[in-house]
Phi, psi and omega in degrees: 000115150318112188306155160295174178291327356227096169277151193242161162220140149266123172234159158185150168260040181224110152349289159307340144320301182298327205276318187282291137062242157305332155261035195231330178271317210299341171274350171295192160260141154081002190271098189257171167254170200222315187230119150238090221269156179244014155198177186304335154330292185257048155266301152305329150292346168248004161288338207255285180322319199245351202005073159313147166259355167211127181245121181260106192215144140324146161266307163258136138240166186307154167233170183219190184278325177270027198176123184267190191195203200009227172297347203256315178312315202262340152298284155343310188279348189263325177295322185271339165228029198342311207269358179278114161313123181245101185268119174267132163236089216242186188247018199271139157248343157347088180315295179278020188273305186274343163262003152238021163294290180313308178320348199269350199074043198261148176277342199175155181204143190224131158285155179276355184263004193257162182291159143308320177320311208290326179278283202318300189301292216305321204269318158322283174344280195318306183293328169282006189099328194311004186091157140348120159242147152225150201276145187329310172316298193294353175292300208284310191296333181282340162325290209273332173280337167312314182284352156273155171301130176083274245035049173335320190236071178214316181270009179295166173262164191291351186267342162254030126314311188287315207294298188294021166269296161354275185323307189273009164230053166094355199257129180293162160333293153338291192299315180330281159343257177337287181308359202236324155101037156227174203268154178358286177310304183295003193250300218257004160297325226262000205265317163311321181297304214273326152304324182295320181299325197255009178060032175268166179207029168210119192302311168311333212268332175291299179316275175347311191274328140352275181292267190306019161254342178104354170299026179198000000 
């Protein structure tokens, strides 16, 4: 008797992401891919379409007013299929970024910067069930972050997660607010916290810390 099928969906907004990827499952058995999307949008539509058994996704992607991206995505995403296993596979390096990533209810987070096999091992785990994997990189940056002192950017919360994300690729204060569906005043307390918390005084300096953290 022939095993089932096992459908997969992919997003990333880089193509070439996507393709390596997709031959990285295409070695699982039984493993087809049914979608590959380049945001969050259309990632939730094909979760709708194809009601996959494995979602391989990105962390960060463009977002729009009809597409999400981070953590806000991965909520979408749980909500609309709780029981579909989710490996995120990113850049991130960002320690309390990445414990609440785990937190989220996810099977597994892979670096992008990782073997394939390693991408390959995580998302079998994920299809099988196996609990939370998280791969040797993404071990050691959370390793190291656990180990500074204060772990200052470990306490943002998730919406000045969102508000310094926003922020650092471009979008005003104003546009926050509007996209996020809260007031002005409450975008730019939340955006002074999260500079307060992380010991920024500077709008470059925030961005920077962004970009080197993988938020962007």
């Amino acid at each position: 008797m022939s095993r089932r099928t096992i459908s997969a969906v992919i997003a990333d907004d880089h193509p070439v992401i996507q393709l390596a990827v997709k031959t990285t499952l295409s070695e699982i058995p039984n493993v087809q891919v049914s979608a590959m999307c380049s945001s969050g949008g259309e990632l939730c539509a094909a979760l709708k379409a194809h009601r996959p058994d494995l979602i391989v996704t990105d962390f960060t992607m463009g977002h729009s007013e009809q597409s999400d991206d981070g953590l806000r995505l991965i909520q979408r995403l749980k909500h609309y299929s709780p029981d579909t296993p989710i490996v995120v596979f990113t850049m991130l390096t960002n320690g309390g970024l990445l414990t609440r990533l785990q937190e989220s209810g996810i099977a597994g987070i892979v670096g992008k910067n990782e073997a394939p096999d390693i991408l390959r091992q995580i998302c079998m785990d994920a299809i099988s069930g196996r609990g939370l994997r998280l791969s040797p990189g993404i071990s050691a940056r959370m390793s190291r972050a656990g180990a500074l002192a204060g772990g200052s950017a470990s306490r943002l919360s998730p919406k000045e997660i969102e508000v310094v994300r926003m922020f650092a690729v471009g979008s005003t204060v104003t546009e926050i607010a509007e996209y996020l569906k809260r007031t002005l005043g409450t975008v730019a307390t939340q955006k002074r916290s999260a500079m307060r918390k992380l010991n920024i005084t500077s709008n470059a300096d925030l961005v920077a810390y962004a970009r080197d953290n993988g938020l962007t």
